[in-house]
C-alpha positions as CSV (number, residue, x, y, z in Angstrom):
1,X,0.0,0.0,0.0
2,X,1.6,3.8,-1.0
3,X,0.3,6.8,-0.3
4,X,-0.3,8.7,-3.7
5,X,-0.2,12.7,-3.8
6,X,-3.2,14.5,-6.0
7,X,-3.5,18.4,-7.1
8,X,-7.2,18.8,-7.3
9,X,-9.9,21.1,-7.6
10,X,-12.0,20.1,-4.5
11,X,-12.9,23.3,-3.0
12,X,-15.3,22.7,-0.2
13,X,-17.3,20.0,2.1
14,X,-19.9,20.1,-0.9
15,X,-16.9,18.8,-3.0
16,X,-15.8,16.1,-0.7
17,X,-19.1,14.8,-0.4
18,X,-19.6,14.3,-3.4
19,X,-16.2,12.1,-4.2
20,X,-16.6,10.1,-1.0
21,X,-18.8,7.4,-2.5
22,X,-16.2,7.3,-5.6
23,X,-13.3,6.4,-3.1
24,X,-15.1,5.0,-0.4
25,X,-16.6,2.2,-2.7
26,X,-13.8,1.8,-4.5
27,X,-11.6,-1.5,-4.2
28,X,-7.7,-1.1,-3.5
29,X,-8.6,2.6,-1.5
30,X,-7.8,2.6,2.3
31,X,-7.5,5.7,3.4
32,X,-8.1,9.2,2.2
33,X,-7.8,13.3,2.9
34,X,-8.3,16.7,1.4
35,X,-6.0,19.0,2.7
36,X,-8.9,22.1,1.7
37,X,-6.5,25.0,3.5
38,X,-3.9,24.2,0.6
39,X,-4.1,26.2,-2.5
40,X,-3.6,23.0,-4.1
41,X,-6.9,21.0,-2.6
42,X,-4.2,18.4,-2.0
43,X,-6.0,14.7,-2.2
44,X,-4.0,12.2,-0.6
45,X,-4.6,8.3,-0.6
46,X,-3.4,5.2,0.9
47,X,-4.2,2.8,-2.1
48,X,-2.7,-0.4,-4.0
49,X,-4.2,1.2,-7.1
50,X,-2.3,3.2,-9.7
51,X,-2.3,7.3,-9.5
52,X,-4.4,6.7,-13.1
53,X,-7.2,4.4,-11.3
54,X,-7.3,7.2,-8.5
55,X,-7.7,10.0,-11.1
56,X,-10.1,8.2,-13.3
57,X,-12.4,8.0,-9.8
58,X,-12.2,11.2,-8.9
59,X,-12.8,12.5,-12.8
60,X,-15.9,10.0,-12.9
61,X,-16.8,12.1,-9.9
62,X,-16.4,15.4,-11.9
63,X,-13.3,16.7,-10.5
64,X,-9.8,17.0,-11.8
65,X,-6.9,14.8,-9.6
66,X,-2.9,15.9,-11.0
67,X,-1.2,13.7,-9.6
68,X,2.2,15.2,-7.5
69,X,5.2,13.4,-7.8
């Protein structure tokens, strides 16, 4: 399990809300946080899937994950 870094566009409670039943229902996803002080919206994620499979969630939630290497 790694802990993979996202730049995101998550703004608000509203936001994460709507993503948690993206990453909470998703196989592989352990853990996650929005840091929503950071400019960046930072999403991190304790997963086993790849950065793309994380990204690909969050888009299919309508939001943009970068991910930060």
């Amino acid at each position: 399990m790694e802990t993979l870094k996202f730049k995101t566009n998550i703004k608000c409670g509203g936001c994460v809300a709507t993503v948690t039943p993206f990453l909470n229902g998703a196989d592989g996803v352990e853990k996650w946080d929005v840091d929503l002080v950071s400019p960046e919206r930072v999403l991190e994620v304790q997963t086993d899937r790849s950065p793309e499979e994380i990204a690909q969630l969050i888009k299919n939630a309508g939001y943009i994950a970068e991910e930060i290497a």
